[in-house]
N, C-alpha and C positions, 0 to 999 in steps of 0.2 A: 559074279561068283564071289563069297566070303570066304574067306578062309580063317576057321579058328584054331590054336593052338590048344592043342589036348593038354601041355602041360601046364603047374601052376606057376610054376618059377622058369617062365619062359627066357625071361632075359639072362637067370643063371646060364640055363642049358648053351642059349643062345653064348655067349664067352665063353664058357666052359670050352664047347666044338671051335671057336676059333681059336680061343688056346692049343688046342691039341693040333689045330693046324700047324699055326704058328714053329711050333715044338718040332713038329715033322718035316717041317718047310716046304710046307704045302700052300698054296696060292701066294706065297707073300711075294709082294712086290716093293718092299723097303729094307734098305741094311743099315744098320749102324753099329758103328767103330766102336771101340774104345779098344786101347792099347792093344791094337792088331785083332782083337777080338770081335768076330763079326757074329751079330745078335739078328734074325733076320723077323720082321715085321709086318703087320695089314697096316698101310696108312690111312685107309679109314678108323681103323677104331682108335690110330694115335692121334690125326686131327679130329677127332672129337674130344679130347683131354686136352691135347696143347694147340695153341694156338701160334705157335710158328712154323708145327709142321704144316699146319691147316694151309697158311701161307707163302708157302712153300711148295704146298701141291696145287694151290688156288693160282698159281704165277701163270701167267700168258704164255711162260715159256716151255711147260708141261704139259706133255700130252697124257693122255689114257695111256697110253701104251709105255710110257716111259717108268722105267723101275729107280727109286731113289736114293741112292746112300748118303749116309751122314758121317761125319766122322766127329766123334763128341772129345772135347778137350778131358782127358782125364783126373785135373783139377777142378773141373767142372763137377762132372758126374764120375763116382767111382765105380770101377768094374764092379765091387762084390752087389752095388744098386742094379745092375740092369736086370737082372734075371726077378727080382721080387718086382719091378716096377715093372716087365712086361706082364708077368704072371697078372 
C-alpha cells in the first residue's frame, strides 16, 4: 500500500498539527522549566533539533513510556524565548 499526501506543503501542515497539539497538551510527553513555568513538549520533534534532548531520550535509562521534564537554567534560556522557540 502507498500512501500519498494530497497536500503540497506536507511538512508545514504536518508542524503546524503538532503545534496545535503541543498548544492543547495533547500527546505530549516532555516538560520544561523555566522559572516555574512549565512549557509542555513532543520530544521527538525536539530531539530532532537538539541533540541533547536526542541523548537524553536515546539513554538505557528511558523507556517508551517514560514522560520527561527538564528544568532549564533561566540564565541560560530566557522565558520570553520558549514560546517562539517551541512554536
Amino acid at each position: 500500500m502507498k500512501w500519498e499526501s494530497t497536500k503540497k506543503n506536507y511538512d508545514s501542515f504536518l508542524l503546524q498539527k503538532l503545534n496545535e497539539q503541543r498548544k492543547c497538551k495533547g500527546y505530549w510527553d516532555m516538560a520544561l522549566t523555566v522559572n516555574h513555568h512549565v512549557f509542555f513538549a513532543h520530544c521527538n520533534v525536539l530531539a530532532a533539533v537538539s541533540p541533547v534532548v536526542k541523548s537524553l531520550i536515546s539513554s538505557d535509562d528511558m523507556k517508551t513510556t517514560d514522560e520527561l521534564f527538564i528544568t532549564l537554567d533561566p540564565n541560560y534560556l530566557h522565558l520570553a524565548m520558549m514560546d517562539p522557540l517551541l512554536d
